[in-house]
C-alpha positions in Angstrom: -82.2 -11.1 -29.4 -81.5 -10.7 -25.7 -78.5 -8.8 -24.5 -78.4 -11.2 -21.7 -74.2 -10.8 -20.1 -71.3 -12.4 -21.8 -70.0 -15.0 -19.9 -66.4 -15.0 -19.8 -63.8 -17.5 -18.5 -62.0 -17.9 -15.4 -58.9 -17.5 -17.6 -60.0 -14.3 -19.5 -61.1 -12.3 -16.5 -57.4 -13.0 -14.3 -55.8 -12.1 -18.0 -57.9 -8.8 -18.2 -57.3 -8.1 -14.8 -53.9 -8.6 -14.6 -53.7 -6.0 -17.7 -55.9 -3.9 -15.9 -54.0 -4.1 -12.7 -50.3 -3.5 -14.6 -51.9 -0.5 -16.5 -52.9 0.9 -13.5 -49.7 0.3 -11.7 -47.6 1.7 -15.1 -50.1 4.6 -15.0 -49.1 5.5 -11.3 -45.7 4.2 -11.6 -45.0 7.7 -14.6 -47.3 9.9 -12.0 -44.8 9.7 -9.3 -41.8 10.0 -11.2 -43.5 13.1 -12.6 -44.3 14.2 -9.3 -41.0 13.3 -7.9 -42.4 11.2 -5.3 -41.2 7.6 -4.4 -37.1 8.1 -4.4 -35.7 5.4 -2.1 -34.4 6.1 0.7 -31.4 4.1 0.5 -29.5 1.9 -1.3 -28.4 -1.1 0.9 -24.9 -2.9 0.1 -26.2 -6.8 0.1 -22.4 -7.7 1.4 -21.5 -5.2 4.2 -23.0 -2.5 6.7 -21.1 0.0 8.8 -20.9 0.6 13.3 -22.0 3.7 12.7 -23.5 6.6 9.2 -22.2 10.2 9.9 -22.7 12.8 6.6 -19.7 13.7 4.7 -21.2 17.2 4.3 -22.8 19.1 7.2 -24.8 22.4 7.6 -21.8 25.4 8.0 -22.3 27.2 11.1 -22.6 30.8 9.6 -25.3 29.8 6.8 -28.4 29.2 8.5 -28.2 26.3 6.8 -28.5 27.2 3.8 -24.8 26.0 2.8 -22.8 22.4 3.3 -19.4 22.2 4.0 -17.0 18.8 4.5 -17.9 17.9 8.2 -14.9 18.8 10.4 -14.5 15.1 11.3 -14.2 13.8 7.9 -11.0 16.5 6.5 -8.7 13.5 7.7 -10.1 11.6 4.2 -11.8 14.7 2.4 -10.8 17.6 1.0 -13.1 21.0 2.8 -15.6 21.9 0.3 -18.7 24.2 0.2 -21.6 24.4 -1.8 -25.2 25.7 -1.2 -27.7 23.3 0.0 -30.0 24.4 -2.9 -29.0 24.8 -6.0 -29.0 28.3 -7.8 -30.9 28.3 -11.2 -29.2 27.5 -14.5 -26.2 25.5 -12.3 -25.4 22.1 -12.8 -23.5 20.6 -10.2 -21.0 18.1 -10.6 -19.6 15.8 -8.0 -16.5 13.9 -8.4 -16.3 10.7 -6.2 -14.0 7.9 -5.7 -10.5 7.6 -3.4 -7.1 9.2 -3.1 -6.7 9.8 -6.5 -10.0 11.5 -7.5 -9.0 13.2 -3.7 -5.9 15.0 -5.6 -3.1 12.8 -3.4 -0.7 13.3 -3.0 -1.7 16.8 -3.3 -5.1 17.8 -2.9 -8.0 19.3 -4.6 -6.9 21.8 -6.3 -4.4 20.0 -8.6 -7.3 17.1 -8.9 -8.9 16.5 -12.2 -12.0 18.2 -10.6 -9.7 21.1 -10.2 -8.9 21.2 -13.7 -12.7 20.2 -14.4 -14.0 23.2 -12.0 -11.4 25.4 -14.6 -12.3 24.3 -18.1 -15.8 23.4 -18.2 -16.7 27.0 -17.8 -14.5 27.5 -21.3 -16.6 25.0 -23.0 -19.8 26.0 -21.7 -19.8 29.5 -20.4 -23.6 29.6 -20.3 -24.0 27.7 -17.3 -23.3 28.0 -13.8 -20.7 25.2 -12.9 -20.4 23.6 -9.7 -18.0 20.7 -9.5 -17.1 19.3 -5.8 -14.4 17.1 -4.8 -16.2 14.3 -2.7 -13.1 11.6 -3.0 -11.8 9.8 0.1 -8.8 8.6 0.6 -7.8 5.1 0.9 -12.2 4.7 -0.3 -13.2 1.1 -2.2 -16.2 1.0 -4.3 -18.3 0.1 -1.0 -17.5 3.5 0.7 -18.3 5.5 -2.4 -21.5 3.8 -3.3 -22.1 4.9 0.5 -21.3 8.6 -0.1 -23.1 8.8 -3.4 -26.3 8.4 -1.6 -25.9 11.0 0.6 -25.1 13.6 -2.3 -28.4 11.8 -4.2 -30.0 14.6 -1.5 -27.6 17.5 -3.2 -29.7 17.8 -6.5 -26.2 16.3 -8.9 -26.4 17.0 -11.9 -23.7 14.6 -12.7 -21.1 12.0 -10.9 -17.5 11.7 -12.3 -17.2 8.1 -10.6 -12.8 6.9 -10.8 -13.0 4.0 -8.4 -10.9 0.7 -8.4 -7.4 1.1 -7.1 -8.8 0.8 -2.9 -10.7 -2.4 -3.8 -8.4 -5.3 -1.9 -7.1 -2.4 1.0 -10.1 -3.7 3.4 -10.9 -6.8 4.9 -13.8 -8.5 4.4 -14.9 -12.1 5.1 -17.8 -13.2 2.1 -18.2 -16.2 4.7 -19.8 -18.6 2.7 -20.6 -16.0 -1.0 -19.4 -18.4 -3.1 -19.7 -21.6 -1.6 -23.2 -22.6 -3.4 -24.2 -18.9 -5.2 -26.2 -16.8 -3.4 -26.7 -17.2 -0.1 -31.2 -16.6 0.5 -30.8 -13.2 2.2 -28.3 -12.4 -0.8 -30.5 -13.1 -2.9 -33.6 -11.3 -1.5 -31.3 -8.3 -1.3 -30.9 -8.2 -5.0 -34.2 -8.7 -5.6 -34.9 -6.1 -3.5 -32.5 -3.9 -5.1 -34.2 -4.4 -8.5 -37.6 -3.8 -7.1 -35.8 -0.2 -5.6 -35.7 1.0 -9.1 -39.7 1.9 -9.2 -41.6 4.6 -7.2 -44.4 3.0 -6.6 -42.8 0.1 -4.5 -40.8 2.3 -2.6 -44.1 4.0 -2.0 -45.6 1.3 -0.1 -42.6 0.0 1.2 -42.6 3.4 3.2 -46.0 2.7 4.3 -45.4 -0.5 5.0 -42.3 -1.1 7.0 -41.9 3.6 7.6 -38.9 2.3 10.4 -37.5 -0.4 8.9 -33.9 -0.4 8.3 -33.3 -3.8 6.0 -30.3 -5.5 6.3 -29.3 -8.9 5.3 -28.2 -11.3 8.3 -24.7 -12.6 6.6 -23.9 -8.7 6.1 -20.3 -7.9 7.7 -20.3 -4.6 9.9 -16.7 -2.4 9.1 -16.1 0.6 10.9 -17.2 4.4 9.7 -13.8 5.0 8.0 -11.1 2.9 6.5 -9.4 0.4 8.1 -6.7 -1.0 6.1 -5.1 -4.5 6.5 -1.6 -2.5 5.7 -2.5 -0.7 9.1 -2.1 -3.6 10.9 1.1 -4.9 9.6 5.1 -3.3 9.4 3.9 -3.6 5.7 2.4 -5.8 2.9 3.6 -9.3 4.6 0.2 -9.6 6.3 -1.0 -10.3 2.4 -1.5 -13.6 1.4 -2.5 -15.0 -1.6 -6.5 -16.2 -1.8 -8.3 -16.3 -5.2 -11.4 -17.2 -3.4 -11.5 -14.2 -1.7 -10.3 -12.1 -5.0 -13.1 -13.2 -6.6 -15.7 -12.3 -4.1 -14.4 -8.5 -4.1 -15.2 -8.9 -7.7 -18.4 -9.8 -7.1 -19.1 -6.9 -4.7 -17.3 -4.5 -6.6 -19.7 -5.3 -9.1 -22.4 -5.1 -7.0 -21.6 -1.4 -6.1 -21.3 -0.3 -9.6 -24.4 -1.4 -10.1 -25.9 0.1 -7.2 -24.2 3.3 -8.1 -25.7 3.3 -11.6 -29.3 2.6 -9.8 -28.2 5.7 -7.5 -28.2 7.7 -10.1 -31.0 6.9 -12.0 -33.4 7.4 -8.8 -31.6 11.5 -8.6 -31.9 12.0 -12.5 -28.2 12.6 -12.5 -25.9 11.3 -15.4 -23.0 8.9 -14.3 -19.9 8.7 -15.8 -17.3 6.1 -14.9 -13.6 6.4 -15.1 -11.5 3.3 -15.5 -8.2 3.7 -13.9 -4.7 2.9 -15.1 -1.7 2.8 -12.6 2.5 3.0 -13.0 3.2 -0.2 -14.8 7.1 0.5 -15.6 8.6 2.2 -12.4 6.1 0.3 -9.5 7.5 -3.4 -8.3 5.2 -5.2 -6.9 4.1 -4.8 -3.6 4.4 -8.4 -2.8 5.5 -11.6 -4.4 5.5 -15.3 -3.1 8.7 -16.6 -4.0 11.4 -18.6 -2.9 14.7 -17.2 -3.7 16.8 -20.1 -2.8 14.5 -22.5 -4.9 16.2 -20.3 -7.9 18.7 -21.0 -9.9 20.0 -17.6 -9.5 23.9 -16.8 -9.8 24.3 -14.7 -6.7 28.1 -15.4 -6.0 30.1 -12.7 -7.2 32.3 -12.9 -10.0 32.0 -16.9 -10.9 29.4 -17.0 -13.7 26.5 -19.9 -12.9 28.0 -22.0 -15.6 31.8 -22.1 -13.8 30.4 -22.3 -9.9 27.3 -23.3 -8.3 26.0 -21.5 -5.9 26.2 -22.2 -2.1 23.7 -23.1 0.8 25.7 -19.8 2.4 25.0 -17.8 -0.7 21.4 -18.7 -0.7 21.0 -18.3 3.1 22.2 -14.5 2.3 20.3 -13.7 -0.4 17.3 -14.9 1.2 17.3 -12.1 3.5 17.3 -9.4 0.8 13.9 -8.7 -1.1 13.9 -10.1 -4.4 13.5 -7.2 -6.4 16.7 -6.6 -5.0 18.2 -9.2 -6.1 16.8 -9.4 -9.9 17.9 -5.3 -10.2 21.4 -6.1 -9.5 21.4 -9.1 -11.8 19.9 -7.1 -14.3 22.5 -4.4 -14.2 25.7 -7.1 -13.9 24.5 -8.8 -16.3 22.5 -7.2 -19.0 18.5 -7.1 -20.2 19.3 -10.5 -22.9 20.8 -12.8 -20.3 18.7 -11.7 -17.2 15.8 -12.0 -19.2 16.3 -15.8 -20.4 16.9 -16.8 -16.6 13.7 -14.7 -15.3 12.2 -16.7 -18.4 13.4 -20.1 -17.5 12.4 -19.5 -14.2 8.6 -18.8 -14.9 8.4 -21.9 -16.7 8.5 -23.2 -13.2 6.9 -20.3 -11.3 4.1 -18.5 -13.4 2.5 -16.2 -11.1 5.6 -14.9 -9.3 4.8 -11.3 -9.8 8.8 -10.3 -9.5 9.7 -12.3 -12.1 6.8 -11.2 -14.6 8.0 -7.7 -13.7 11.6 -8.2 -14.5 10.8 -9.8 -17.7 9.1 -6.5 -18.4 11.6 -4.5 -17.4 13.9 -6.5 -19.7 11.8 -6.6 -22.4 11.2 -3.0 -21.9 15.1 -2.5 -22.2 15.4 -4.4 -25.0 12.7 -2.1 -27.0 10.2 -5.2 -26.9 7.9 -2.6 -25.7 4.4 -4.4 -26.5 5.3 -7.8 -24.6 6.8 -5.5 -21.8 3.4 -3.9 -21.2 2.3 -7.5 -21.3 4.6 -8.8 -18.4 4.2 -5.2 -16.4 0.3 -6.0 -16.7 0.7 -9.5 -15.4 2.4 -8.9 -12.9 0.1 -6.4 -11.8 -2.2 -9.1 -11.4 -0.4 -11.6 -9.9 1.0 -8.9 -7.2 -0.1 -10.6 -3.9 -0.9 -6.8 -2.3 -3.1 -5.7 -5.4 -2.5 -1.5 -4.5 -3.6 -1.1 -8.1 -6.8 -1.8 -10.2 -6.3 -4.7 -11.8 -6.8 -6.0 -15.1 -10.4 -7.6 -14.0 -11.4 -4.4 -12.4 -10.7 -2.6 -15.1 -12.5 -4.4 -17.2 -15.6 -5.2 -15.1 -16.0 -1.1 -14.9 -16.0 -0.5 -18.8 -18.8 -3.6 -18.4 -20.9 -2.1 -16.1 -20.8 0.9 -17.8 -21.5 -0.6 -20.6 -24.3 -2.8 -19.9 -26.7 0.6 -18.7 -25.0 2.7 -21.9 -23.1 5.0 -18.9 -20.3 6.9 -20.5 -17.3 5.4 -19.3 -13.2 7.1 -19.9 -11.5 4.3 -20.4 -8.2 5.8 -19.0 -5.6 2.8 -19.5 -6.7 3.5 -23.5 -6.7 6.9 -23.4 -2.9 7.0 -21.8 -2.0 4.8 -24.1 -3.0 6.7 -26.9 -1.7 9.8 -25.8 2.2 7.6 -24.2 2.3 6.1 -27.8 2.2 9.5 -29.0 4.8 11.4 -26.8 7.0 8.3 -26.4 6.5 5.2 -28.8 5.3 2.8 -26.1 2.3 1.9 -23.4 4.6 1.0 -20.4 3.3 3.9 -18.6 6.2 5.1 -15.4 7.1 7.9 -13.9 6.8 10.2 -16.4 2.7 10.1 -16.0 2.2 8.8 -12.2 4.1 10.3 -8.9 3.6 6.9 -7.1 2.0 3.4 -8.3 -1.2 5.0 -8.7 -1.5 8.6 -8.1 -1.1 10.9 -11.4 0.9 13.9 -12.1 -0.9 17.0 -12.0 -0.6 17.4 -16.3 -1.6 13.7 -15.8 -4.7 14.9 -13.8 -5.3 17.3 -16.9 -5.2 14.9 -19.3 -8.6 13.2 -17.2 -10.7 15.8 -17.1 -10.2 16.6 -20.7 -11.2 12.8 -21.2 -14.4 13.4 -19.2 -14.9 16.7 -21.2 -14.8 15.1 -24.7 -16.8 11.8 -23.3 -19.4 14.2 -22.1 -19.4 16.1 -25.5 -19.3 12.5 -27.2 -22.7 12.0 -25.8 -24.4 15.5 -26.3 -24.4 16.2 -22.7 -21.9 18.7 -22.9 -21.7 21.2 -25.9 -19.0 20.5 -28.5 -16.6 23.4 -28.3 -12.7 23.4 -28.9 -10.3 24.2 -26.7 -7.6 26.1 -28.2 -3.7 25.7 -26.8 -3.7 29.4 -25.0 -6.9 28.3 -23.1 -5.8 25.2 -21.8 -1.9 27.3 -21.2 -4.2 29.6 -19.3 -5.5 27.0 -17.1 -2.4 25.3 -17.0 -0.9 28.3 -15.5 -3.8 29.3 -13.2 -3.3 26.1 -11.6 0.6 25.5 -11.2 0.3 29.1 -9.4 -2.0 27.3 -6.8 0.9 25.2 -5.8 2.2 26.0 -3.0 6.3 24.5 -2.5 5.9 24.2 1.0 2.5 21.6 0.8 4.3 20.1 -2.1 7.4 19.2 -0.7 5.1 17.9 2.4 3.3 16.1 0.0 6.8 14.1 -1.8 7.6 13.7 1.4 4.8 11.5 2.5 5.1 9.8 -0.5 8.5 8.8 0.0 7.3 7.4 3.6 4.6 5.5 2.7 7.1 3.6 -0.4 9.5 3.2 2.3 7.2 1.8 4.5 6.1 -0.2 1.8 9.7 -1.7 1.3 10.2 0.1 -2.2 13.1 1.6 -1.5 14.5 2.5 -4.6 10.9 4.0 -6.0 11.1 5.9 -2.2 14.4 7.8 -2.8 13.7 10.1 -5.6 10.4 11.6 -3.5 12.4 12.1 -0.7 15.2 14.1 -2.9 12.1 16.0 -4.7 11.1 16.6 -1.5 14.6 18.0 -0.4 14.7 19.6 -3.5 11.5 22.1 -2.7 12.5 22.5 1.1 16.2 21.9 1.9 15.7 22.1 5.7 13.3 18.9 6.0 14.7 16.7 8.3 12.7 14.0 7.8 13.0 14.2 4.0 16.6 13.4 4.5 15.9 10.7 7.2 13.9 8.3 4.7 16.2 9.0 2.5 19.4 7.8 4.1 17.1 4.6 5.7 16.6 3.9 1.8 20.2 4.3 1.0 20.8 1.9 4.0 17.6 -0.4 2.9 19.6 -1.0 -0.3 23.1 -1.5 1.0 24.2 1.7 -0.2 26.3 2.3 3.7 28.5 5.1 1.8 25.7 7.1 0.3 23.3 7.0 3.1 27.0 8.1 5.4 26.7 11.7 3.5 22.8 11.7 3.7 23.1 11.4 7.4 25.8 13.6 7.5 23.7 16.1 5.9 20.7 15.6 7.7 23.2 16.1 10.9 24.6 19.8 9.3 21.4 20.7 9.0 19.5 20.0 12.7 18.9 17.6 15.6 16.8 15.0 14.7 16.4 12.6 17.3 14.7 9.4 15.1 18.4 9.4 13.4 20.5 8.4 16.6 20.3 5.2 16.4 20.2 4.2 12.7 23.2 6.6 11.9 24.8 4.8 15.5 24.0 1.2 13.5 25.6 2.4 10.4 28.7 3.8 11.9 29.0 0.2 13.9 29.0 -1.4 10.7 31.3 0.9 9.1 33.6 0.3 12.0 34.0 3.8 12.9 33.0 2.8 16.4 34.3 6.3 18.2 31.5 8.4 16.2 29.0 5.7 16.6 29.1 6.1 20.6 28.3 10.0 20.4 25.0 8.9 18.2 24.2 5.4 20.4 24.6 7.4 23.5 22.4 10.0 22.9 20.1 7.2 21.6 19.7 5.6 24.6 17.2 8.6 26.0 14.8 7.7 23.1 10.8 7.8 24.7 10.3 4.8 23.5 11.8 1.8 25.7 12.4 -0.7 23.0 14.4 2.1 21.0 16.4 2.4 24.4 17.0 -0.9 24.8 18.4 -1.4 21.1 20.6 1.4 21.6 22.1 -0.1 25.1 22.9 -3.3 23.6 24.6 -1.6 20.6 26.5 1.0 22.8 28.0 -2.1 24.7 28.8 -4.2 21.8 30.8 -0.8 20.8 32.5 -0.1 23.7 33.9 -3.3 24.0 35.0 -2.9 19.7 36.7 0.4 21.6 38.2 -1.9 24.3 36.6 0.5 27.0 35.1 -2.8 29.0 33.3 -1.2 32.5 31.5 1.0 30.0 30.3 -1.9 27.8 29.6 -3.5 30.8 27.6 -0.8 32.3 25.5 -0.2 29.2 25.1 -3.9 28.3 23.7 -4.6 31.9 21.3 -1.6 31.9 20.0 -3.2 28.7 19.3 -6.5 30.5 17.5 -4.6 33.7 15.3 -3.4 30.7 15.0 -6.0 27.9 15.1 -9.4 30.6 17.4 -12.1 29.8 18.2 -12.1 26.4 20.3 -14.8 24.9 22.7 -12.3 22.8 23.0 -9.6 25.8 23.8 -12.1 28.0 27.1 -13.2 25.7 27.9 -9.3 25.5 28.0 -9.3 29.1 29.9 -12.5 29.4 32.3 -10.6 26.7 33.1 -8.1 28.8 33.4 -9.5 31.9 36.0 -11.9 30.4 37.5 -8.9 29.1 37.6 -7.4 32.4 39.6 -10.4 34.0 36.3 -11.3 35.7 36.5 -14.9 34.8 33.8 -16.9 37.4 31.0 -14.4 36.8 32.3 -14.9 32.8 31.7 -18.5 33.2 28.2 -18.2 34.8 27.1 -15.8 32.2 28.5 -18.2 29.5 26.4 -20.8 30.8 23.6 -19.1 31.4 23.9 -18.6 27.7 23.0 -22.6 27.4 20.0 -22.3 29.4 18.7 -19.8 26.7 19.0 -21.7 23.9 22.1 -19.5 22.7 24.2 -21.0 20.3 26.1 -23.4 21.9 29.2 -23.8 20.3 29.7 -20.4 20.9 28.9 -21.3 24.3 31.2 -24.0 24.6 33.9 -22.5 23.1 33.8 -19.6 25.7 33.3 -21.6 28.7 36.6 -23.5 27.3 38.7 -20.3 26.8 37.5 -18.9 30.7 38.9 -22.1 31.7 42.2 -21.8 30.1 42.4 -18.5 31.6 42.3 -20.0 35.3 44.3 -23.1 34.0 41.8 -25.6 34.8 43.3 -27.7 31.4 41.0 -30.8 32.0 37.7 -28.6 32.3 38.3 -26.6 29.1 39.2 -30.1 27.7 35.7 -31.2 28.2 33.6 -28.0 27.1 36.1 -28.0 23.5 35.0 -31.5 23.3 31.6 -30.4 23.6 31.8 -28.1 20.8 33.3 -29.8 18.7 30.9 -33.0 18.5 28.4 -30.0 17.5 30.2 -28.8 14.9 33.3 -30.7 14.0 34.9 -28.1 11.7 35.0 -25.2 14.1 38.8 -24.4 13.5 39.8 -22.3 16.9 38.1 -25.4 19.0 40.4 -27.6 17.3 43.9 -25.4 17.4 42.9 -25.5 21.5 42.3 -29.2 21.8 44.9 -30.1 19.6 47.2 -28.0 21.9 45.9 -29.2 25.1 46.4 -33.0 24.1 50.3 -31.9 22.2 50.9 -30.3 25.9 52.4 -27.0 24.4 50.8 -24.3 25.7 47.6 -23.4 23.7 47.0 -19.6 22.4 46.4 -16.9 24.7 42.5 -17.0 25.5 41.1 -13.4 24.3 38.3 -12.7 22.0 36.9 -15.6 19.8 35.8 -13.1 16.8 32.5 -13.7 16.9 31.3 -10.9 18.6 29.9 -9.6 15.6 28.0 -12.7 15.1 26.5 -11.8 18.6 25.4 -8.6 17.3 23.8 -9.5 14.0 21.7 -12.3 16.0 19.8 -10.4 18.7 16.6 -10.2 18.6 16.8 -7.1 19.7 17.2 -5.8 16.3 
């Protein structure tokens, strides 16, 4: 029989080719990874780039380089740490990443759970070498950690302790066009890409291929190097709008950065572990709500009940200018958790994602021991805050997802909080009594982490089970409150009672500030945001004996002109000139101006006229021709028995679009004053076709037509009005 070849198919030989082919490539694909070969270089974000790449950790100048430290340019947002460049034998080298929390704020590093973790692990492993470093940034989104975990990728980890989520709406970012119709092309080829990343022998020839290439997608936004947050830009969170859209696509690239941070560590042989973050759901109000408080039915008139009086367009005109957290507290405490809690009710009906309301019906519901539909409203109106400062619900989730999906360990820390709240106090409405802020933890809170990362570790045989008995972890305890030094900490309360108050959160503000006070007693500025709180909240006679102190205690030259303001409006006008004088040489020219204006509107309170004049024209030179300072300056003129320049500064006053029956009114009484009858006639008549019910207008015409003499022309009383319109406050 002849062994003549078998003649095989065009099908069969592309099949046994193709097998051929894929073995070959599987066969070379575990040669590289054995031989370490093929890592990729980097791991683009599909959605944004950055102007410029410098390393978090740089070669220390006495080392030879043989050790890193935290570049000097990036301690602004890191905490200094050092570590050698290689790693000694039997270490394992743990980096913690993420944002001001994993940082340690408001402290720092060594009060962090990677303090704690750098202290204990040690006790449950005392065989091995432990390295832990504190790589979180502050104010750091997923995007700008993904972007540091690639750099330490070089550091041989060992393991990355990832607690990301709170920083993820702090940015702006575009998306133009991400979720218009999916996936824009280069989006997609980006992902694909990604993928592809995960084996050696691509990244192989990709290096051979394109050795220069720096790929980047075109639709890829550039930010700067380091944060820029849209609160930097603003006198707080107004610049916040609401925009589901855009929510959604920073879930979208959150998730993308999880994933490419699970990829990251894949690629260095490092184990990930994720931490899902919880935040102050009881003590925090929101950062900012859309509402309308005048669309409420909301009793705000004093002592009528709603049923008896309703309220007024003056009412609501008033209450509109006051926040309306505000608003609901004071309800709440006139009239009780039961009733405030079926308006707040009534009123979500019409108004469900009005993140003030959801929160007040959990603080109600909290009163009222309702504690697991409180959680339910505090959570809600977490996510329905309109300046998201806190990981929401989503992000929470999407983490534990992530995680997951690639069978990452993941502390799930809202759970593991609750557990441990339920335990000490019956409920899961997490406050002050676990978080120093809306998101930042107590430093037994920060404990309480890194034991959940020790026992998740353990949970998955990466760690050696060992128990920690009470006198260790008292030990530790103590080794680390000893670190604490009263001066940084008071620094630290401090800065968080400037950044609430900046925030508008008054009330959350003043018990920082007093902690702060507290630790160092001879902190000016702890005792300036704290009587600007007290003043915030309409509390004039507590934030009088803050100021007072403040004043006992030192100069402080930011506090002229607030404690000059509060003294006007406690009409204790001789003291308030001392503070408005010295004011008035503040560096800062709008400050001087402000002060001018307020020192002449005093003077002439004090009846000392060429000094109100004097300052009030010095604030004109400076500030231009302002409609209120211009009706100061006609005040005191008139005052002054300087009745034609008073009449050209009263109309003057018209030409700025000041209020004209004011105006009017004025230009009627100068006339009076030089008996020109038929004159002041016609301006009262003026007036009063603006607004008919303006009483001294009518008591002057009706006198002027009756031919008895009218009142003596002096001060109309609405000098103060003047004052609370400039817009120079």
């Amino acid at each position: 029989m002849s062994h003549s070849a078998i003649k095989l198919s065009t099908r069969k030989k592309i099949l046994f080719s193709s097998l051929l082919l894929c073995g070959l490539a599987l066969t070379t694909e575990v040669a590289l990874r054995v031989l370490g070969i093929g890592r990729p270089a980097n791991f683009e974000d599909p959605f944004v780039g950055f102007d410029a790449k410098s390393p978090v950790f740089v070669s220390a100048e006495d080392s030879d380089g043989m050790r890193l430290e935290t570049a000097a340019g990036k301690q602004v947002w890191f905490n200094y740490q050092t570590f050698a460049r290689k790693k000694a034998g039997n270490t394992k080298r743990v980096f913690c990443l993420g944002g001001s929390t994993t940082f340690g704020r408001p402290f720092d590093d060594h009060t962090a759970f990677s303090g704690w973790l750098r202290e204990i692990l040690p006790l449950v492993d005392s065989s091995t070498q432990w390295e832990v470093i504190n790589a979180g940034g502050v104010s750091y989104a997923s995007y700008r950690v993904a972007n540091v975990m690639e750099e330490l990728c070089e550091y041989e980890p060992d393991l990355f302790v990832i607690l990301t989520g709170h920083n993820e709406f702090l940015e702006r970012r575009t998306y133009a066009g991400l979720l218009e119709k999916g996936l824009s092309g280069d989006q997609v080829v980006a992902r694909t890409r990604r993928i592809l990343k995960a084996s050696r022998l691509f990244n192989l020839i990709e290096g051979f291929v394109r050795p220069e290439a720096n790929f980047q997608v075109h639709s890829r936004e550039k930010l700067p190097e380091e944060v820029d947050e849209i609160l930097n830009h603003s006198a707080g969170p107004k610049d916040y709008q609401r925009d589901d859209q855009w929510h959604a696509n920073v879930l979208v690239h959150l998730r993308s950065n999880l994933e490419r941070m699970v990829a990251m560590g894949k690629t260095a042989d490092a184990k990930v572990l994720f931490i899902s973050p919880t935040s102050n759901l009881r003590d925090c109000l929101p950062f900012k709500s859309v509402s309308d408080i005048g669309a409420l039915s909301l009793d705000v008139g004093g002592e009528e009940s709603a049923e008896s009086r309703e309220p007024s367009e003056e009412d609501f005109a008033t209450e509109r200018n006051r926040p309306l957290g505000l608003v609901l507290q004071e309800k709440l405490e006139k009239d009780g958790a039961e009733e405030t809690l079926k308006w707040v009710t009534a009123n979500l009906a019409n108004d469900p994602r009005n993140a003030d309301l959801l929160f007040f019906q959990g603080r109600c519901l909290f009163r009222l021991k309702q504690h697991s539909e409180a959680r339910r409203a505090f959570l809600e109106a977490l996510d329905e805050d309109v300046c998201p400062l806190r990981a929401t619900t989503e992000i929470r989730q999407m983490i534990s997802s992530v995680a997951a999906k690639h069978q990452m360990p993941c502390v799930d820390f809202d759970d593991v909080l609750g557990r441990e709240s339920m335990q000490e106090n019956g409920h899961q409405c997490f406050g002050a009594d676990y978080f120093l802020d809306h998101v930042h933890p107590s430093i037994e809170t920060h404990r309480l982490i890194a034991l959940s990362v020790i026992r998740e570790l353990q949970g998955i045989g990466w760690l050696a089970e060992s128990d920690l008995d009470e006198n260790q972890i008292g030990a530790v305890t103590q080794e680390i409150s000893s670190r604490v030094d009263p001066q940084r900490q008071a620094v630290a309360f401090r800065n968080l009672a400037k950044v609430l108050h900046w925030a508008g959160k008054f009330e959350e503000a003043i018990p920082k500030a007093v902690d702060a006070t507290r630790l160092l007693p001879d902190d000016l500025e702890s005792w300036f945001v704290m009587a600007d709180c007290l003043r915030q909240l309409g509390r004039d006679d507590e934030a009088y004996l803050v100021y007072q102190q403040l004043f006992q205690k030192g100069d402080y030259g930011r506090a002229y002109l607030p404690f000059g303001e509060l003294l006007m409006d406690l009409q204790r006008y001789d003291r308030a000139v001392e503070f408005l004088l010295m004011a008035t040489i503040a560096p800062s020219e709008s400050h001087r101006i402000r002060a001018l204006y307020d020192l002449g509107f005093t003077h002439l309170q004090l009846g000392q006229y060429d000094l109100a004049l004097e300052s009030l024209l010095e604030c004109e030179r400076l500030a231009g021709g302002e409609s209120a300072t211009v009706a100061l300056i006609g005040e005191a003129l008139f005052s002054l028995g300087r009745f034609s320049e008073a009449e050209s500064r009263f109309s003057e006053l018209l030409d700025l679009n000041g209020d004209p029956v004011y105006a009017y009114l004025r230009l009627a009484e100068v006339c009076l004053a030089q008996q020109r009858e038929l004159d002041a006639e016609k301006f009262l008549v003026r007036c009063l076709e603006i607004d008919p019910h303006e009483s001294r207008a009518t008591a002057l015409l009706e006198h002027l037509r009756s031919g008895v003499d009218p009142p003596s022309p002096g001060s109309t009383g609405n000098e103060a009005n003047v004052r609370s319109d400039s817009s120079l406050e």
